[in-house]
Backbone bond lengths (Angstrom), bond angles and torsions (degrees), N, CA, C in turn:
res aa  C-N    CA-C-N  psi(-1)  N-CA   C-N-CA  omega(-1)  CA-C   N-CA-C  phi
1 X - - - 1.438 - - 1.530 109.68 -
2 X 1.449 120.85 -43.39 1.185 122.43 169.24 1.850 116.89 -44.80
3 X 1.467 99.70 -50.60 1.406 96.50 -164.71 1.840 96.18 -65.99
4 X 1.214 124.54 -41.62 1.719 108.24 175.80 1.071 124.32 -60.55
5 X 1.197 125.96 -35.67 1.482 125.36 144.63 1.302 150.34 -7.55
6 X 1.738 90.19 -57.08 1.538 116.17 179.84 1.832 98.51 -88.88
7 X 1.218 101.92 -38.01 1.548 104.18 177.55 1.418 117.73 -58.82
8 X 1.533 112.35 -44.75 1.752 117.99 178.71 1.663 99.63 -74.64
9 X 1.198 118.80 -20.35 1.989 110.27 171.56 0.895 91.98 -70.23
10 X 1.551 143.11 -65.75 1.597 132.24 -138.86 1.563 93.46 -73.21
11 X 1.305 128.17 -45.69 1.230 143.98 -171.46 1.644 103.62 -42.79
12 X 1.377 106.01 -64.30 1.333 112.00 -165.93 1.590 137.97 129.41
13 X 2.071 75.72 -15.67 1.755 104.07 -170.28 1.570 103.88 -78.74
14 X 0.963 120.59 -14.45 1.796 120.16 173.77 1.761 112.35 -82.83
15 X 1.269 119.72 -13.11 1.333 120.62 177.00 1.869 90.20 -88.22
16 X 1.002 132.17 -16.04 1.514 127.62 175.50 1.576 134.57 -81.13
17 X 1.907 91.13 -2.06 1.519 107.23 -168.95 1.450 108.93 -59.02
18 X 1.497 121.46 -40.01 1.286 134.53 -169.37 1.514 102.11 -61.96
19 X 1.469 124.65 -39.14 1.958 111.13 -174.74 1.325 99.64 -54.27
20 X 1.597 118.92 -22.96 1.819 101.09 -157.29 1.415 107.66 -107.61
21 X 1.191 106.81 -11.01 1.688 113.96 -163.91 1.641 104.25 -136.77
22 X 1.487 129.34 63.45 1.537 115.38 -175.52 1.444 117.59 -112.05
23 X 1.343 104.84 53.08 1.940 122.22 -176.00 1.130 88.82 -143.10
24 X 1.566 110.52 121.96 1.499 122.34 -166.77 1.786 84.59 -102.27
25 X 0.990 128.00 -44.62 1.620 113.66 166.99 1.412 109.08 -40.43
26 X 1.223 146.26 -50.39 1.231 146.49 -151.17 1.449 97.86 -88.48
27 X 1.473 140.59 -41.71 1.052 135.21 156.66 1.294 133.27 -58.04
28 X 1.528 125.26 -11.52 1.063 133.04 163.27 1.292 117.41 -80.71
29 X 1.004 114.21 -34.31 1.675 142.58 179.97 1.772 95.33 -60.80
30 X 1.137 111.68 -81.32 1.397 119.89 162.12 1.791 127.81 -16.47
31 X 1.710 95.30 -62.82 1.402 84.54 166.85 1.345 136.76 -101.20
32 X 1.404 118.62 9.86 1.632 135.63 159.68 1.722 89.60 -71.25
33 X 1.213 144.98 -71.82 1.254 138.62 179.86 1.427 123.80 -39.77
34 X 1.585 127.74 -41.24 1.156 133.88 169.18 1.521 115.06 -60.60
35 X 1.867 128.95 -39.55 1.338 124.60 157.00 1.061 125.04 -27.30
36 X 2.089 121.21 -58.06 0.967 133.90 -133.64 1.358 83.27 -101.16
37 X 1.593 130.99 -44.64 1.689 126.86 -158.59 1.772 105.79 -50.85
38 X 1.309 105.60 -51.88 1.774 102.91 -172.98 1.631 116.77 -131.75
39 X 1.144 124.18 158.21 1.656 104.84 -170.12 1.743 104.51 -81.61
40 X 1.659 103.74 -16.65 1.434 114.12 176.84 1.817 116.51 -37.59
41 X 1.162 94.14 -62.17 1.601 131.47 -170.54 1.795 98.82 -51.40
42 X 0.891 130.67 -30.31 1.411 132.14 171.50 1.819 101.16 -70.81
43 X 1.300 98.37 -58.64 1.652 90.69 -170.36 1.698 112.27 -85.05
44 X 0.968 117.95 16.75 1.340 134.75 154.95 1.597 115.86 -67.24
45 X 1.230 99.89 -73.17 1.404 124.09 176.88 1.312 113.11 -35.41
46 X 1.740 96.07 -61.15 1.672 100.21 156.69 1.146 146.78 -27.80
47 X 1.201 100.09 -61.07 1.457 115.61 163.35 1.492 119.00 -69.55
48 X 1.085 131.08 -32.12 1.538 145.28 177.35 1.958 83.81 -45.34
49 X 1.273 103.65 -85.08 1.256 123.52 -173.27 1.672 135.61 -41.61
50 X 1.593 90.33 -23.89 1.665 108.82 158.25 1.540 132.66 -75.18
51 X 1.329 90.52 -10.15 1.507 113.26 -174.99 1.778 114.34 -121.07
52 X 1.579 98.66 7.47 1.753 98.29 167.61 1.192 107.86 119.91
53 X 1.422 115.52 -29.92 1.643 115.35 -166.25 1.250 144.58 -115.29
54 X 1.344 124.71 96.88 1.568 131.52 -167.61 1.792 123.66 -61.70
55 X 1.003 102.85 163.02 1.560 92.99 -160.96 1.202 153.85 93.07
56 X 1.551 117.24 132.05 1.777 97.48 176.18 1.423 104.96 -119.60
57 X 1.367 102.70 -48.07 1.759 103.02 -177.44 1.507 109.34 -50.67
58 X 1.703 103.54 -68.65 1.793 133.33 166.18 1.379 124.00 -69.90
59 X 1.081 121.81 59.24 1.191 115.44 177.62 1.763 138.49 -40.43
60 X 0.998 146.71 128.56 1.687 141.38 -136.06 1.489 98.43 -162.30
61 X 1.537 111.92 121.69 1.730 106.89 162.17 1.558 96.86 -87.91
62 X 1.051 95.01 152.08 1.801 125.89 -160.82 2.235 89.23 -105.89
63 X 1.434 91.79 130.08 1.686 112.84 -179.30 1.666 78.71 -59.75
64 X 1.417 101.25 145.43 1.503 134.14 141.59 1.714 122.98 -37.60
């Protein structure tokens, strides 16, 4: 997941998240719901985050 990530940054397609998703309630909403849907999804995240990147709905590389 990381490496598509880094691919949709270089791409450009992660600066586009905002046309589809621009209710930061609704994205919060989103990822309090994604915790709760599977126990997977927590250690995902985890890992998302070990590797730079915040987010589930909005995805975000995280400063150095």
């Amino acid at each position: 997941m990381s490496e598509l990530n880094e691919k949709a940054r270089i791409s450009g397609q992660l600066d586009r998240q905002d046309e589809l998703t621009l209710d930061e309630a609704f994205i919060r909403l989103m990822d309090s719901s994604a915790d709760r849907a599977h126990p997977v999804v927590a250690r995902l995240r985890e890992l998302i985050g070990e590797r730079g990147w915040t987010g589930w709905t909005r995805f975000e590389k995280r400063e150095p």
